[in-house]
N, C-alpha and C positions, 0 to 999 in steps of 0.2 A: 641578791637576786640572780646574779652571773651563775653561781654556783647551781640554785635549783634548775638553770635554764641549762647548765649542760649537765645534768641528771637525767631529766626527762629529755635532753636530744640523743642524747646515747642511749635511753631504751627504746622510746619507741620505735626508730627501726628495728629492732631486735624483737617485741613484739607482732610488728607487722610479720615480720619474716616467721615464726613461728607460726603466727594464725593460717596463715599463707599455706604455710608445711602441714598443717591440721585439716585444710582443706581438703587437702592432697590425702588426708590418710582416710579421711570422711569417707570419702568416693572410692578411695580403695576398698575400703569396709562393706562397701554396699556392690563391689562388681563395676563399676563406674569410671569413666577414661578420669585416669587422674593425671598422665601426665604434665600438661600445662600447667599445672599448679605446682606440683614439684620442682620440675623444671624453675618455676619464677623462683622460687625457694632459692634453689642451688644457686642462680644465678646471679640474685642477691647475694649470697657470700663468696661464690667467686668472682663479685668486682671488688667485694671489702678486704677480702684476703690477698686478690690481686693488687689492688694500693697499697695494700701494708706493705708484701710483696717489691716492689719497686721503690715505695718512700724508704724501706728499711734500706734495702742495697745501692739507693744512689748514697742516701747519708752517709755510711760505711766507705764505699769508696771515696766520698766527697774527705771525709776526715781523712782516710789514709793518705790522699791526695795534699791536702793543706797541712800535714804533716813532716809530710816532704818539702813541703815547698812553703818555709817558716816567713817569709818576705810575705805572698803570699795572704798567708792568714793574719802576718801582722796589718797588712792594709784591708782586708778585711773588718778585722778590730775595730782599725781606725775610723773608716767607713760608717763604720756601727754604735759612733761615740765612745767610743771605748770600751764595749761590753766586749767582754771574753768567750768565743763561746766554747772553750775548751773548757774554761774555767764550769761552763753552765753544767756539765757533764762529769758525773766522777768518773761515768766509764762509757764513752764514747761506742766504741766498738761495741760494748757489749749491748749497749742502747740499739744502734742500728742490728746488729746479728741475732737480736731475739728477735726484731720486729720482723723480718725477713723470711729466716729460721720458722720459726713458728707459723706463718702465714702460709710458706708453703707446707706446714705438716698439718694446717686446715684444709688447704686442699686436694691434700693427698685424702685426708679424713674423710672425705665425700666420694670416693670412687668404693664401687660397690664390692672390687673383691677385697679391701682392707676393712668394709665395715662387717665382711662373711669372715675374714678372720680374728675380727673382734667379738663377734658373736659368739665366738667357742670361750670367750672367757668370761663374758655376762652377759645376761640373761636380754639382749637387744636382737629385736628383728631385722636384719641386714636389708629387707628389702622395706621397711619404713620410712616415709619422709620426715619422718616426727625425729625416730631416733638417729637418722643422717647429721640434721642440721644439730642436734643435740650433741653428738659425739664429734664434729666440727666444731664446735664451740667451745670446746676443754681447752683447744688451744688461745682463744681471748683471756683465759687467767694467766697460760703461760706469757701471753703478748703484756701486759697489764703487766706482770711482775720483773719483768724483764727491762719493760718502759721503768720501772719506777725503781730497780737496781742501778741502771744504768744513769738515771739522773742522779741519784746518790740520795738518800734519805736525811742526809746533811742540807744538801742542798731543797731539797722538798720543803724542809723544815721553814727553810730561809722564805721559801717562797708563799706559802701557807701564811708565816707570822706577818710578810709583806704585803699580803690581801686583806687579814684581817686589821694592821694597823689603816689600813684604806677605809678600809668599811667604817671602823669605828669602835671604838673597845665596848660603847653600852650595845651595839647591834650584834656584837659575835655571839653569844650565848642564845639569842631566838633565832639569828640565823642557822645557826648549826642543827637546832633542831628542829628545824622546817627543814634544812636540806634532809637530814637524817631520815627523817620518818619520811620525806619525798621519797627518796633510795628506796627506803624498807616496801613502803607499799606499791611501789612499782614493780620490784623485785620478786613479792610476793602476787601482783598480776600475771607478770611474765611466767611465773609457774602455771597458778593458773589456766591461763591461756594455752599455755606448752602441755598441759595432760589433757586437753580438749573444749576446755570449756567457750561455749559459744558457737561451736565446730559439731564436736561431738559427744559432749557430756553436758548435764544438768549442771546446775552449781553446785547443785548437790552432791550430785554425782562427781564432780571436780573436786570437792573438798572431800570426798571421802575417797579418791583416789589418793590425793596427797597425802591423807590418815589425822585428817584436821578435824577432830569428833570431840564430842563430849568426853570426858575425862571421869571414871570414875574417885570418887574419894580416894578408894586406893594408889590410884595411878597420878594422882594429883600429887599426894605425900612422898611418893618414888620421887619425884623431877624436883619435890621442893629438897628432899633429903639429899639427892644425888648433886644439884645445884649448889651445896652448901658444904658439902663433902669435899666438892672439888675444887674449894677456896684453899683450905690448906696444904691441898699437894700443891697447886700452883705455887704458894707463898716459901714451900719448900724447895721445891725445884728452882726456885728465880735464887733463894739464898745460896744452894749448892751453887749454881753458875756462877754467881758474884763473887765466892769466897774461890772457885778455884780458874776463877777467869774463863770461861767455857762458854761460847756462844752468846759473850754480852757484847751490843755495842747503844752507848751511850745515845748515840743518834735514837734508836728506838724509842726509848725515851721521850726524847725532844720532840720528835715526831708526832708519837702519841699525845703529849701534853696539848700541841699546838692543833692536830684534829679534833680532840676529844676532849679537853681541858675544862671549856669551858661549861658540859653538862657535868662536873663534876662538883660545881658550885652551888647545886638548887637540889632540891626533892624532886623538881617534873624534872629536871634535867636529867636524876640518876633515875625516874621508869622511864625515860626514853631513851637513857643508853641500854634498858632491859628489854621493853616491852615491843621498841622499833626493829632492836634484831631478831627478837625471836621472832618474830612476826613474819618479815623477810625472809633472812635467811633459814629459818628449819624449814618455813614453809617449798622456797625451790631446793634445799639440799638435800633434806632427810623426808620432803615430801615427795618431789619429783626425781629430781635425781637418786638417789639412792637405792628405790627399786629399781633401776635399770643400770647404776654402774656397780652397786653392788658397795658394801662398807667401807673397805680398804680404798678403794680411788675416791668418794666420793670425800670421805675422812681428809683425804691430801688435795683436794680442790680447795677445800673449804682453809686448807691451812693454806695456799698457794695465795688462796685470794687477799689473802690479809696480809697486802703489801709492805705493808706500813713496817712491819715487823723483820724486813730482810730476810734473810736464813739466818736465824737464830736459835738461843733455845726459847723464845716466844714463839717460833714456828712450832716446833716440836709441842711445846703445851698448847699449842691452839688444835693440833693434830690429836693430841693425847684426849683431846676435850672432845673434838668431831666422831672419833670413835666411840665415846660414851653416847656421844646424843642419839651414834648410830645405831647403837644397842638399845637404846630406850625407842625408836622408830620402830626397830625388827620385834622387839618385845613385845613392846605395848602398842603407839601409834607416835604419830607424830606431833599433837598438841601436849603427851608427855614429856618429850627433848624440848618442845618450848617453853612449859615452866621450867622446866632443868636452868636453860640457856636464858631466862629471865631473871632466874634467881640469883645465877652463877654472876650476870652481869652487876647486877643492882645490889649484891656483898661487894663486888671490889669496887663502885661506882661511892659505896658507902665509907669505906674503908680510907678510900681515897678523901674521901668530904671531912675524914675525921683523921688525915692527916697523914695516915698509913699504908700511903700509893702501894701497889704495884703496879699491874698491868690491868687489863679490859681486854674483850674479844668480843 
């Protein structure tokens, strides 16, 4: 329950602030004083970005500090019953300097001559509140990935298997995909919401901005063939890497097992590691996002976000795979990269069941 509770506390501000931002472009649309609504927008993320901001660089200098001064952090330790918290970090610094780091290149992301010359490289309206708070926000994957390098995915792992030995071995499998589909379909509100719906579009209208339509036959049989297609490079690529030792680490692995593990034991388990992502993520990547960052960045967000994987070569295949889905968005729509990305998941979700792990995305 801890789990889905901080699912939905970390989006729903991040909806608010969107709807908020929609507000603001409402009124722009129609000639209308918008700034008090943008403004609340911005200011929302420049107090989130400003805590990050500050928590990233007191911790930073607090390590560098207890580093020096080894007495110090041992009675700290002590203090602490003996928990280490050096130990708790594989990469302390780098923990604190991404949260930091990145927090101010959020804020910098909101001042309007860097979003006028971002606009000369996709297709965003520099004086937008929608695509403001939106292109400030690329830096929360960068924050997210940097948080979860810097605890070490060794250490995640540890921590992961320590909540669900808590919870209880028969509750980890419903829990996970309650949290699961919680993520997905919030996920896929915050898109929503973020192309205007309830603001300034219909639902309609909303989901056919994201490119969320009915599927021809034809277009059905692309995502299911392209889906199935892209089992086998994947399953080749992961062998090249293994056999010549190139961007594997075992932690990835472990990692994955201990998030995702346990949908790989049931049928509902493997459509909902299928049906919960597609759902979500094509819906804000290659529905929202993607007309406005355009293929190539929106392709590397989607691999950025997928923490769990380090920089690896499971980066690179989750990347190699966002660019298909991006292709199938621009082609056809966007409910054709979610059978793609349904299909893709529920082959290695199967594969897995039947004994012959690889990976999942």
């Amino acid at each position: 329950m801890s789990q889905i509770m901080g699912v939905v506390v970390t989006f729903v501000p991040l909806i608010l602030i969107i709807f908020v931002a929609n507000i603001a472009q409402a009124r722009r649309e129609k000639d209308l004083p918008y700034g008090g609504f943008a403004a609340m927008a911005y200011l929302s993320m420049m107090i989130l970005y400003a805590g990050g901001f500050l928590a990233g660089l007191l911790f930073q200098l607090g390590v560098a500090t207890l580093r020096q001064q080894p007495e110090l952090a041992g009675q700290i330790t002590e203090a602490m019953g003996g928990i280490d918290l050096f130990g708790m970090f594989e990469s302390p610094m780098l923990f604190g300097a991404g949260l930091w780091v990145s927090s101010l290149i959020g804020l910098v992301l909101l001042l309007k001559p860097v979003r006028r010359f971002c606009a000369r490289f996709m297709p965003l309206d520099p004086e937008s509140p929608v695509h403001a708070i939106a292109l400030s926000w690329t830096m929360l994957v960068i924050i997210n990935l940097a948080m979860t390098l810097g605890v070490g995915l060794g250490n995640m792992t540890e921590m992961v298997a320590a909540t669900e030995e808590m919870e209880g071995a028969a509750d980890v499998s419903s829990m996970t995909m309650i949290t699961l589909w919680t993520q997905q379909i919030l996920t896929a509100l915050l898109a929503l919401v973020g192309v205007g719906w309830l603001t300034r579009l219909s639902w309609q209208g909303a989901l056919t901005r994201v490119g969320v339509v009915r599927p021809s036959m034809r277009q059905a049989i692309i995502g299911v063939a392209f889906g199935l297609a892209m089992v086998p490079v994947v399953v080749a690529l992961g062998a090249l890497a293994a056999q010549f030792n190139i961007g594997v680490d075992p932690d990835v692995d472990a990692l994955t097992e201990e998030l995702l593990g346990p949908l790989f034991t049931s049928a509902f388990g493997i459509l909902t590691l299928g049906l919960a992502a597609a759902l979500g993520e094509e819906t804000i990547f290659r529905g929202a996002v993607q007309p406005r960052f355009g293929i190539l960045v929106t392709a590397l967000l989607f691999a950025l976000l997928h923490s769990n994987y380090g920089i690896t070569i499971s980066t690179l295949i989750v990347f190699i795979l966002g660019l298909m889905l991006g292709y199938l968005r621009m082609r056809h729509n966007t409910t054709t990269a979610m059978i793609m990305h349904a299909v893709y998941n529920m082959s290695l979700g199967l594969i897995s069941l039947l004994g012959m792990s690889w990976m999942d995305v």
